[in-house]
C-alpha positions as CSV (number, residue, x, y, z in Angstrom):
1,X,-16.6,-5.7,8.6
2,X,-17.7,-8.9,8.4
3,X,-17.4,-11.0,11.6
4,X,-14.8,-13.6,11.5
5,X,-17.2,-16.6,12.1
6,X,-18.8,-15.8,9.0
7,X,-15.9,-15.7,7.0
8,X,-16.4,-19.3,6.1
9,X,-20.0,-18.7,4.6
10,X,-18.4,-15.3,2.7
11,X,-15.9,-17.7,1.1
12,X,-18.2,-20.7,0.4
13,X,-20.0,-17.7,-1.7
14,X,-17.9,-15.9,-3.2
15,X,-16.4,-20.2,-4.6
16,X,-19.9,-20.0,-6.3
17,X,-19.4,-17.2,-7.8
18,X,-20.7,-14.5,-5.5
19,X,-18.9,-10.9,-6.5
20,X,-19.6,-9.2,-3.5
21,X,-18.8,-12.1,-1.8
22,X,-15.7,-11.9,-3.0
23,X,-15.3,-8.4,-2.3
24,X,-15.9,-9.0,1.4
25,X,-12.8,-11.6,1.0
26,X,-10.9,-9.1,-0.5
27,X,-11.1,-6.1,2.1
28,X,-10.8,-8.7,5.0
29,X,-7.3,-10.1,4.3
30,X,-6.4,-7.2,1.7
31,X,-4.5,-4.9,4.2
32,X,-2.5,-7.7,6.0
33,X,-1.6,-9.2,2.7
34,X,-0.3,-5.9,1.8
35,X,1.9,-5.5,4.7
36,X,3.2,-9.0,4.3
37,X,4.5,-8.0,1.1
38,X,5.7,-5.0,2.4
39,X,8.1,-6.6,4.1
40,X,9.0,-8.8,0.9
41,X,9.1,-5.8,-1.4
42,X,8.9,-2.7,-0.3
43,X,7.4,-0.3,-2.6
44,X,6.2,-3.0,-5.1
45,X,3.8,-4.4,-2.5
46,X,0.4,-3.0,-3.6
47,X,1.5,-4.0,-7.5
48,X,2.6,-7.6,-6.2
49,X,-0.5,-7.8,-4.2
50,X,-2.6,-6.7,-7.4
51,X,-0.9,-9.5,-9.0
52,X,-1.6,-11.6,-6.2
53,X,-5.6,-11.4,-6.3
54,X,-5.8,-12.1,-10.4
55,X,-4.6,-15.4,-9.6
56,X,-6.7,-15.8,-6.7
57,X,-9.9,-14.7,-8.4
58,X,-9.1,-17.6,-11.5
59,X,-8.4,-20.6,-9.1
60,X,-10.7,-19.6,-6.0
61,X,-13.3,-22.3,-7.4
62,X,-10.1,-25.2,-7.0
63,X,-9.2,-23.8,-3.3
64,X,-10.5,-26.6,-0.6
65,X,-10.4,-25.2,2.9
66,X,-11.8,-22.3,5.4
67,X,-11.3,-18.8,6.3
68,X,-7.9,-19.9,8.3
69,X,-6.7,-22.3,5.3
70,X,-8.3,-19.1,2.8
71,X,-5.7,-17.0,4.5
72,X,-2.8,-18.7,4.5
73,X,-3.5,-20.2,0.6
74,X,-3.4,-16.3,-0.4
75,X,-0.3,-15.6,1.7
76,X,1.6,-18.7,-0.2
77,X,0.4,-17.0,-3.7
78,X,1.5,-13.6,-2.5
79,X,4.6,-14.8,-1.4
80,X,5.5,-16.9,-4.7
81,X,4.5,-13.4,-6.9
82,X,6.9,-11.4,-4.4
83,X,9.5,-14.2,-5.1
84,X,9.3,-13.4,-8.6
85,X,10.0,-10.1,-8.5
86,X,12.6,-10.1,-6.1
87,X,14.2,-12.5,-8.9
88,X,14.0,-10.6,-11.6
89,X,15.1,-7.4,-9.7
90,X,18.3,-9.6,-8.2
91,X,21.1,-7.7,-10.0
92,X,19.7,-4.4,-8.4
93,X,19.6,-4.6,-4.9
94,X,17.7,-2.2,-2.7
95,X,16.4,-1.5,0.9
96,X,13.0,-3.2,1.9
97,X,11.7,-0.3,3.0
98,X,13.0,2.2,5.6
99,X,13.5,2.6,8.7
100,X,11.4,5.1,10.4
101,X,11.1,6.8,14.0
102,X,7.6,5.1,15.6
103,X,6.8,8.9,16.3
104,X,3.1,8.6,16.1
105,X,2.9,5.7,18.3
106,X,1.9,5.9,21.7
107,X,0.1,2.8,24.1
108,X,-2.3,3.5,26.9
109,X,-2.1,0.1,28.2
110,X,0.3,-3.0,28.4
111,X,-1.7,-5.8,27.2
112,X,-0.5,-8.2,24.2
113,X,-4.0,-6.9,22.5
114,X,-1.7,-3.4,22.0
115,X,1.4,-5.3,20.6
116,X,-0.4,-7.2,18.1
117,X,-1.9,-3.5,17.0
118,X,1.3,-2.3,17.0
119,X,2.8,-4.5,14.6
120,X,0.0,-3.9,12.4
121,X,0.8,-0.2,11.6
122,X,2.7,0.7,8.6
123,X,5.9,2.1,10.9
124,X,5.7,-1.1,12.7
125,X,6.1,-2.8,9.1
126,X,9.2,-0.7,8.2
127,X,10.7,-1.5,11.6
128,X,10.2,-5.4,11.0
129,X,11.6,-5.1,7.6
130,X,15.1,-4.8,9.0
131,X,14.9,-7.7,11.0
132,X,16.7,-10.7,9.2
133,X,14.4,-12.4,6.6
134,X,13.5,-15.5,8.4
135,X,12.3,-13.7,11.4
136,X,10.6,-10.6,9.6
137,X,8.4,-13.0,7.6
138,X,7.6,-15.4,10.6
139,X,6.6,-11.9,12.2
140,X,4.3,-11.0,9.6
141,X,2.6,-14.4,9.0
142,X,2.1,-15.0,12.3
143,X,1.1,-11.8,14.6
144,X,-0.1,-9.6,10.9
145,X,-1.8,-12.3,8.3
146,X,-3.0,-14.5,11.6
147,X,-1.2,-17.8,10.6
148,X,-0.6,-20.6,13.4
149,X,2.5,-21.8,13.4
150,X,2.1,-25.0,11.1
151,X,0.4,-22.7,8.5
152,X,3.3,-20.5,8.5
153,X,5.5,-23.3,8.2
154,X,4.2,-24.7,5.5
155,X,4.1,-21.5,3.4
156,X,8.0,-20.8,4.5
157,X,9.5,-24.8,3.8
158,X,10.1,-25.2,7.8
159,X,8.8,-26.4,10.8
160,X,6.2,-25.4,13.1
161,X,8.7,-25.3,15.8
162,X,11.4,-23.6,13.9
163,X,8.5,-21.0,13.0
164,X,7.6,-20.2,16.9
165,X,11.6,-19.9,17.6
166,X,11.5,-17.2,14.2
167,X,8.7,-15.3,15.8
168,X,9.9,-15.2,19.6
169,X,13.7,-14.2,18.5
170,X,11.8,-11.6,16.1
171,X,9.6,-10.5,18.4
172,X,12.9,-9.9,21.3
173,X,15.1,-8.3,18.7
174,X,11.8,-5.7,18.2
175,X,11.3,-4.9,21.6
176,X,15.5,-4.0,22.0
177,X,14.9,-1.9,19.2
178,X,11.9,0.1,20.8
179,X,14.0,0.6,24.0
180,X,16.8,1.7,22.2
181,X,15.3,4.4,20.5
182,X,13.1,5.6,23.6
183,X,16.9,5.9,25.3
184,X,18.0,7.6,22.5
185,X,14.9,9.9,22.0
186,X,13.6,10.4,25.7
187,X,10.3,12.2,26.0
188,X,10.9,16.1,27.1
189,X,7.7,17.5,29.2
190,X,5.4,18.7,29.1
191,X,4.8,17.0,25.7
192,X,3.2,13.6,25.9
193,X,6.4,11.1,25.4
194,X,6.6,9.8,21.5
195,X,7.8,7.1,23.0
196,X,6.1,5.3,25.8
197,X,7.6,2.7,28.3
198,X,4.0,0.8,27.3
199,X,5.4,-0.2,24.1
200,X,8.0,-2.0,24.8
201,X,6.3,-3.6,28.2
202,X,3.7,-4.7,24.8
203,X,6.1,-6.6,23.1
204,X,7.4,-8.0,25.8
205,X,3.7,-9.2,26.4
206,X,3.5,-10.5,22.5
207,X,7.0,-12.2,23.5
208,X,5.4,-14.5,26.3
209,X,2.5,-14.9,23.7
210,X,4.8,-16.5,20.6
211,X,6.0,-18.8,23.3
């Protein structure tokens, strides 16, 4: 994996044509841009992300900007393609994705280091799909692609501000969720607990982070 302060000389590459290069860009923002679109689409995420890259491959020479402005150009494409499709799918309506027990989970510590890992797992992402829209996507962008705030704002039409608010109330209504379900599902010794108080302590951390 390429290390994220050489990002800038990857991209300045792949601009001029580099194919591996390019292939470097590709598997560092590939899986976050996928779990974006997740959120967007559901099952159509890896055939809007497909989409996605084609356009980025033909106007990469016209992008003007770094790793950080790279990231969030590719998240406004993905976005627009997902947009699309949720268009032309509008008179058939179906769940994001669904909802599924974080079973597998578990956190040995309580740092907001574990919450932004947490987040980044494909339960995590069918969990943050049922959050409202506004908040799911302010999730993504910000904790999964790695937008700042004014990044993210400018890819969603609002504010920075408006963006942090998004996040934090996202970020809350998350950590409810993972308490409810570890009162619903309590762990039963001697097996380790599926669900452990460390999770939610992490989002909690991740909430005083967003603010």
């Amino acid at each position: 994996m390429v290390a994220s302060e050489d990002l800038d000389d990857v991209l300045a590459a792949a601009q001029s044509g580099d194919e591996q290069a390019f292939r470097l860009l590709y598997r560092a923002q590939q899986p976050a841009l996928v779990r974006y679109l997740r959120v967007l689409v559901g099952e159509d995420a890896e055939d809007v992300a497909s989409e996605s890259w084609l356009q980025i491959a033909r106007d990469l020479r016209t992008f003007s900007g770094d790793w950080d402005g790279f990231r969030g150009w590719t998240a406004t494409i993905a976005r627009h393609r997902a947009m699309d499709l949720l268009r032309a799918r509008r008179r058939r309506p179906q769940a994001i994705a669904p909802v599924e027990f974080l079973t597998e989970m578990s956190a040995a510590d309580d740092t907001a280091d574990r919450a932004m890992e947490l987040v980044g797992t494909d339960a995590a992402v069918a969990l943050i799909a049922t959050l409202p829209p506004e908040m799911a996507e302010a999730v993504m962008l910000r904790v999964v692609v790695g937008l700042d705030a004014t990044s993210t704002g400018r890819i969603l039409g609002r504010r920075a501000g408006a963006v942090r608010t998004a996040a934090y109330r996202g970020l809350r209504q998350l950590a409810a969720k993972l308490a409810q379900r570890e009162s619903r599902h309590p762990p039963e010794p001697p097996r380790a607990p599926s669900w452990s108080p460390a999770v939610t302590t992490s989002a909690a951390a991740a909430l005083k982070e967003m603010r």
